[in-house]
N, C-alpha and C positions, 0 to 999 in steps of 0.2 A: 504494500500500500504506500503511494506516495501521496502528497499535500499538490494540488494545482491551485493557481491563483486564478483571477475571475476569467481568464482568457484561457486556460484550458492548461496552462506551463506547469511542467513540475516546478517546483520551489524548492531552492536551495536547501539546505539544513539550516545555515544562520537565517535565513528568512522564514522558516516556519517558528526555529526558537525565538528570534525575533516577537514574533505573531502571537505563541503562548503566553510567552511573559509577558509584555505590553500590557498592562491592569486593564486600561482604557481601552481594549478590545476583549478581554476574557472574562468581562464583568466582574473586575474588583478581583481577581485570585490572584493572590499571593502564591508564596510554598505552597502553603500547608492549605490553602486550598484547591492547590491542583492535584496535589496527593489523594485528597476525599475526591475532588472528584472524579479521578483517575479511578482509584478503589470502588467509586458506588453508584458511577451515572447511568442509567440505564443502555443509552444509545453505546457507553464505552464497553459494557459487558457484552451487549448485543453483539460488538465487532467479535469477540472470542466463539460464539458461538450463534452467528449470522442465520443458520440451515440452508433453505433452498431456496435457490430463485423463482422468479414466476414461473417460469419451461420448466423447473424440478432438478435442474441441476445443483450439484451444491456449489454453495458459495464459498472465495476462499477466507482461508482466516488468515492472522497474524503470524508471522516467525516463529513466535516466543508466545508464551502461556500469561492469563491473565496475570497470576501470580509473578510471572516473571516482567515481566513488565511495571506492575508496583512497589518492584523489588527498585527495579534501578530508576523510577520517578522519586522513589524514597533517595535512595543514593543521591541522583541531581540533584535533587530539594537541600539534602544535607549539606552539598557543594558549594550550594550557593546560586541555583541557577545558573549555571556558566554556559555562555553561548558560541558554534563556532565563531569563528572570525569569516568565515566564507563557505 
């Protein structure tokens, strides 16, 4: 799964980190609120376990497992948010 901007582009890594931390786009989430909502959103679970598309195929999921995933949001969070440089 990659991040497109409103014209279809993949987005960088620093431009999607960018994107999440920015308060004034993520409605106010700090750390520790991106960790909750990482951990408990629905639409973010949904992505681990998507099922089938409308034709009945399945859908793909993530790399890594829910759990793994708020394993290293925690980590980030711990870091300090660090974002790449490009």
């Amino acid at each position: 799964m990659q991040w497109q901007d409103a014209h279809g582009q993949i987005m960088p890594s620093a431009a999607v980190c960018k994107a999440v931390t920015d308060q004034s786009k993520s409605h106010n989430l700090d750390g520790a609120g991106l960790l909750k909502h990482h951990e408990e959103e629905p639409l973010v679970l949904w992505a681990f376990q998507p099922g089938r598309g409308i034709d009945g195929s399945a859908r793909s999921v993530p790399s890594l497992t829910h759990e793994e995933f708020v394993a290293v949001t925690r980590t980030w969070v711990g870091a300090g948010l660090p974002c790449p440089t490009r």
